[in-house]
C-alpha positions as CSV (number, residue, x, y, z in Angstrom):
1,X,-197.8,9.6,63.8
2,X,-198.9,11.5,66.6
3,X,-197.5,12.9,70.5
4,X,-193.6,13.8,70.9
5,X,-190.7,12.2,70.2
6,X,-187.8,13.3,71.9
7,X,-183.9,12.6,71.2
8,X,-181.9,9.4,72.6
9,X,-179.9,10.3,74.8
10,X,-176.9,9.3,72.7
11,X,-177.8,12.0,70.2
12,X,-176.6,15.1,68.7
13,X,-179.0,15.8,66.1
14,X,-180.0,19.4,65.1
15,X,-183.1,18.7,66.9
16,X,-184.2,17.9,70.4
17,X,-187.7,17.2,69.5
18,X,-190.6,16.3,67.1
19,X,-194.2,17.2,68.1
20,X,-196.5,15.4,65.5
21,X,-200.1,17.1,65.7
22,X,-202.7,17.4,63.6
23,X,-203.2,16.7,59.9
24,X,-199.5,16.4,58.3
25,X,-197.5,18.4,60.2
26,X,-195.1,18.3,62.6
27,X,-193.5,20.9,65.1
28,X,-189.2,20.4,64.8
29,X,-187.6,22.0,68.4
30,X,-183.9,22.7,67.8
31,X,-181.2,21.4,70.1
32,X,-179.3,25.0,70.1
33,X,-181.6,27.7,70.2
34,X,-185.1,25.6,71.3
35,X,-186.8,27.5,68.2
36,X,-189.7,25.3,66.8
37,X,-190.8,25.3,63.2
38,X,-193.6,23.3,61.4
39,X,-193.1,21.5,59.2
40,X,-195.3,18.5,57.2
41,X,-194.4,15.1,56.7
42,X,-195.9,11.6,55.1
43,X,-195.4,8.1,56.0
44,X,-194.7,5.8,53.5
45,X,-194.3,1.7,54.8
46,X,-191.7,1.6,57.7
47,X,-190.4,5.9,55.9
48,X,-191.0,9.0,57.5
49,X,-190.8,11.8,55.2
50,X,-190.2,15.3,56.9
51,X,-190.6,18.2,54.8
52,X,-189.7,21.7,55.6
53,X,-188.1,24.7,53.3
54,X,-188.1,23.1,50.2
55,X,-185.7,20.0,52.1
56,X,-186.9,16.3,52.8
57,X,-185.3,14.4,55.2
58,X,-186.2,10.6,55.3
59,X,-186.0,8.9,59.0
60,X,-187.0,5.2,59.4
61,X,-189.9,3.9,61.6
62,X,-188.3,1.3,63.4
63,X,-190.3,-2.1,65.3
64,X,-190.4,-0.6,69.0
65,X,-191.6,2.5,67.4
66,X,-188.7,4.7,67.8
67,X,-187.7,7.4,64.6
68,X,-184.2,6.6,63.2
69,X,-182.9,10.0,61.3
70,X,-179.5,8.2,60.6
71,X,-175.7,9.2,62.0
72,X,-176.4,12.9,62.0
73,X,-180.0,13.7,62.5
74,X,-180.1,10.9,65.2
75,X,-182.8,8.9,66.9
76,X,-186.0,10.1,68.4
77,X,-188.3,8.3,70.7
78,X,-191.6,8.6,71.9
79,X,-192.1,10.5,75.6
């Protein structure tokens, strides 16, 4: 994973971005409050495991590339 991913514009997830850099982790932007906080993730087939504060929330890696988070957490694509 690497670059931003940013939220479809049919979302209203918790977050308005991902930033994958280096290594493992990722940067999380909220929608509300714009805060960002790291966190580290794994990919695992077509899963994408986000880890952060002792939570793990899994998103699928779709075909076209975009980040499905499910009903709440949304879908994210890449800018």
């Amino acid at each position: 994973m690497s670059g931003t991913y940013n939220i479809d514009a049919n979302g209203g997830a918790p977050f308005k971005s991902l930033n994958f850099t280096s290594g493992s982790k990722v940067e999380l932007t909220t929608a509300m409050s714009g805060s960002t906080t790291e966190a580290s993730y794994v990919v695992e087939g077509d899963k994408l495991k986000i880890s952060a504060a002792g939570q793990t929330q899994i998103f699928t890696i779709a075909k076209d590339g975009s980040i499905n988070g499910g009903e709440i957490i949304g879908k994210f694509v890449k800018q």
